[in-house]
C-alpha positions as CSV (number, residue, x, y, z in Angstrom):
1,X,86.7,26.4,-59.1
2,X,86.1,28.9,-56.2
3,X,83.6,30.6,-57.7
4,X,81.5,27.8,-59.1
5,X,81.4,26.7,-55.4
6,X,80.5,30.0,-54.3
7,X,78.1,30.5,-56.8
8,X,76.5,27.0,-55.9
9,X,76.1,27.8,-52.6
10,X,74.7,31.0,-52.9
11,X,72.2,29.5,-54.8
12,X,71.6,26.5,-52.5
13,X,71.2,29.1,-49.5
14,X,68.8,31.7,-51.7
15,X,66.7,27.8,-52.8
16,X,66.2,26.5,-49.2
17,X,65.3,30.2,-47.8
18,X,62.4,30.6,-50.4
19,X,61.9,27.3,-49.2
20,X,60.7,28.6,-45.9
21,X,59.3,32.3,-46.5
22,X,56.8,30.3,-48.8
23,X,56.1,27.4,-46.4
24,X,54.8,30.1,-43.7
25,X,51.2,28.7,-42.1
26,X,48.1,30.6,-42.5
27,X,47.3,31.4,-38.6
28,X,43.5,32.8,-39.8
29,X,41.6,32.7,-42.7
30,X,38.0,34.3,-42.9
31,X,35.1,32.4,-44.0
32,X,31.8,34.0,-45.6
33,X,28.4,32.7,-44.2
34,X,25.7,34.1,-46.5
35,X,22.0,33.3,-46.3
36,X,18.8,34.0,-46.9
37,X,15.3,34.9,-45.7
38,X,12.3,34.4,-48.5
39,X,9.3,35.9,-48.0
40,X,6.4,35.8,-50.1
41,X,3.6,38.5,-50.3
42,X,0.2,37.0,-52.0
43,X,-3.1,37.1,-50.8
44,X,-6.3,39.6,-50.3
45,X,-5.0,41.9,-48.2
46,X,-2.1,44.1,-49.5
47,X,-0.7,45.5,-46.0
48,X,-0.1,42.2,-44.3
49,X,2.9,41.0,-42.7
50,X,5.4,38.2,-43.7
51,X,8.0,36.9,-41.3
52,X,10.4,34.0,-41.2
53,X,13.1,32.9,-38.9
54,X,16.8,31.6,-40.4
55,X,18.8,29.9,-37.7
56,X,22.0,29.0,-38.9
57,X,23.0,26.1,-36.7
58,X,20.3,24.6,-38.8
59,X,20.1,26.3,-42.3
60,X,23.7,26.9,-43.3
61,X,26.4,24.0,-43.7
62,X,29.1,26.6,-43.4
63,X,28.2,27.6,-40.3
64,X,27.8,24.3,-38.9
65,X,30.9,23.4,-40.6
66,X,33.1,26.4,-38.5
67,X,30.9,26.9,-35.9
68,X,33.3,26.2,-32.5
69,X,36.3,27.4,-34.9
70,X,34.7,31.2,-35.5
71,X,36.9,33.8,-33.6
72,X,35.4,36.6,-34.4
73,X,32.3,36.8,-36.4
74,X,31.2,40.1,-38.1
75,X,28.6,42.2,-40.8
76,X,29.4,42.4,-44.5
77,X,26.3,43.4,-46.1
78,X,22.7,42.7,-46.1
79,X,20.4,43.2,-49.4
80,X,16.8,43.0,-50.9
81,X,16.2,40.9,-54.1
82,X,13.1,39.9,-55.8
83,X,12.7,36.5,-56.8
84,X,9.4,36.7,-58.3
85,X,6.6,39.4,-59.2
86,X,3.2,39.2,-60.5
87,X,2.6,41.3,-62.8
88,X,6.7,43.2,-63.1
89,X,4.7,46.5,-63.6
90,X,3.2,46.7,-59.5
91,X,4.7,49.7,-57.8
92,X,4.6,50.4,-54.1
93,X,6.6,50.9,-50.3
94,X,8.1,48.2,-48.8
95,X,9.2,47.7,-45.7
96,X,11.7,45.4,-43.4
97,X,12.8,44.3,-40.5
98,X,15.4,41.7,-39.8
99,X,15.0,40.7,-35.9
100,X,17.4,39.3,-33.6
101,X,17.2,35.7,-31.4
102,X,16.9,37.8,-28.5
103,X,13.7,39.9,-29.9
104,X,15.7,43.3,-30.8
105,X,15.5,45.2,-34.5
106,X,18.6,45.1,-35.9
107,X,17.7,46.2,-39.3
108,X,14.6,48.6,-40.5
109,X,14.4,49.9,-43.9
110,X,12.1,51.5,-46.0
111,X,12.0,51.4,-49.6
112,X,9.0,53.7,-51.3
113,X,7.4,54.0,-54.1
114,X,9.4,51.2,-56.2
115,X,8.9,48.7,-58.9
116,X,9.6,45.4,-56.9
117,X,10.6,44.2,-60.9
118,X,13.4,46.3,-60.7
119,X,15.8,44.1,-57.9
120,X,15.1,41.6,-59.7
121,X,18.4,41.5,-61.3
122,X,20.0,43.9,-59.1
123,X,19.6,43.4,-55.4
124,X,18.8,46.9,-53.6
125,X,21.6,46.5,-51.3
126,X,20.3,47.9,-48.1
127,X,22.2,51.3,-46.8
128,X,22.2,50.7,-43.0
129,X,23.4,53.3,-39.9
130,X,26.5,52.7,-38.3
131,X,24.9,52.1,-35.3
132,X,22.9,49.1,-37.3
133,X,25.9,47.8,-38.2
134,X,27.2,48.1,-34.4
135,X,24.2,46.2,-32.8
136,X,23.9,43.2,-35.5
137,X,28.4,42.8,-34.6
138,X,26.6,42.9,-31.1
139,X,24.5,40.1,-31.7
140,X,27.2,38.3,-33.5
141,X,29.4,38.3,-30.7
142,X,27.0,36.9,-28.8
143,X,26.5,34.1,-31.3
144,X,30.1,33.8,-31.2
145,X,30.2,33.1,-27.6
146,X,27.6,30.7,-27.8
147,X,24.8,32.4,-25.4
148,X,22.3,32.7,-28.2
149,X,20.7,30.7,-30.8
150,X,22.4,31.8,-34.3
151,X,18.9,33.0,-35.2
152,X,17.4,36.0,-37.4
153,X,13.9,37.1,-37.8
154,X,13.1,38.2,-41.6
155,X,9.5,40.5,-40.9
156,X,8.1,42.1,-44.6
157,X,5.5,44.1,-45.2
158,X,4.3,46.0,-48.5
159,X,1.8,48.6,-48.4
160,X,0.2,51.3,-51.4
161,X,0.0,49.1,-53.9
162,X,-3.0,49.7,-56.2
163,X,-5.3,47.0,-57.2
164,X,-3.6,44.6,-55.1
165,X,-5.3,41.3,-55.7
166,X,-5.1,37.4,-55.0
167,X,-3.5,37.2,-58.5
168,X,-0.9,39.3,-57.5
169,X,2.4,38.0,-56.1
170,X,5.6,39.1,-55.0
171,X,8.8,36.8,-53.5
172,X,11.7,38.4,-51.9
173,X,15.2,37.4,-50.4
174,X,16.9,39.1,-47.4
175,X,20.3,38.6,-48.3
176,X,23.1,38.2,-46.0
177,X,26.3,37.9,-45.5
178,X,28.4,37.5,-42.7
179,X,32.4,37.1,-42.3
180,X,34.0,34.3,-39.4
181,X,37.3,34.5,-39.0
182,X,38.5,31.0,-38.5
183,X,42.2,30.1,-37.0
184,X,43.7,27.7,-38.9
């Protein structure tokens, strides 16, 4: 009988411990933000600019959403993709810049002597300096703190590509994602 007691409350004791390592609250939990700046290059004259502005206190539910809960916000990755090309067999350089609220270049790539066609499917995903990655966490801090607008500049430009014509089009998406860390 002493030992169906002790093995009962060994087991009671092992049941309600398991009980609490499994019932430990989350203290943070990190969030994605992703989105997206479209461009579209179509017109007459082939070395033209195209810019657009994302803010994402108006553009993105999730950052609404966790906005005054963010901790710490932070860079995961930024990318190219092609929505859209006319005709899939244009070649030529393009280049971006992604822009900060406060006016500074966070991001400048150059990508030459492509087929646009190809990221359609697969996104170039853009290889950026440490010290790129340092001054858009920069800027996110800011954001963060709340002492500038959550926006980014999207500025596109393709150049060397032969015959460009009206009839030829070409839509892009900058791509990208950042991480909040949210406490729970």
């Amino acid at each position: 009988m002493k030992k169906l007691i002790k093995t009962f409350l060994v087991a009671a004791l092992l049941s309600i411990s398991l009980l609490f390592v499994s019932c430990e609250e989350f203290e943070n939990i990190d969030i994605n933000v992703p989105f997206s700046i479209e461009l579209t290059r179509q017109g007459l004259h082939p070395d033209d600019y195209e810019r657009d502005t994302v803010c994402l206190d108006t553009e993105s539910s999730t950052f609404q959403e966790y906005r005054n809960k963010f901790q710490n916000l932070t860079f995961v990755e930024a990318a190219l993709r092609v929505k859209e090309v006319i005709p899939t067999t244009m070649t030529g350089d393009i280049y971006l810049w992604i822009i900060s609220g406060t006016g500074d270049t966070l991001i400048a790539e150059s990508v030459i002597n492509v087929r646009p066609a190809d990221y359609m499917n697969t996104p170039y995903v853009l290889p950026l300096s440490a010290n790129e990655i340092q001054l858009i966490n920069n800027y996110l801090a800011l954001i963060q703190q709340n002492q500038v607008q959550p926006c980014f500049e999207g500025i596109l430009q393709t150049q060397n590509i032969p015959g460009w014509d009206i009839n030829k089009k070409i839509v892009f998406s900058i791509d990208i994602v950042i991480r909040g860390e949210v406490e729970m």
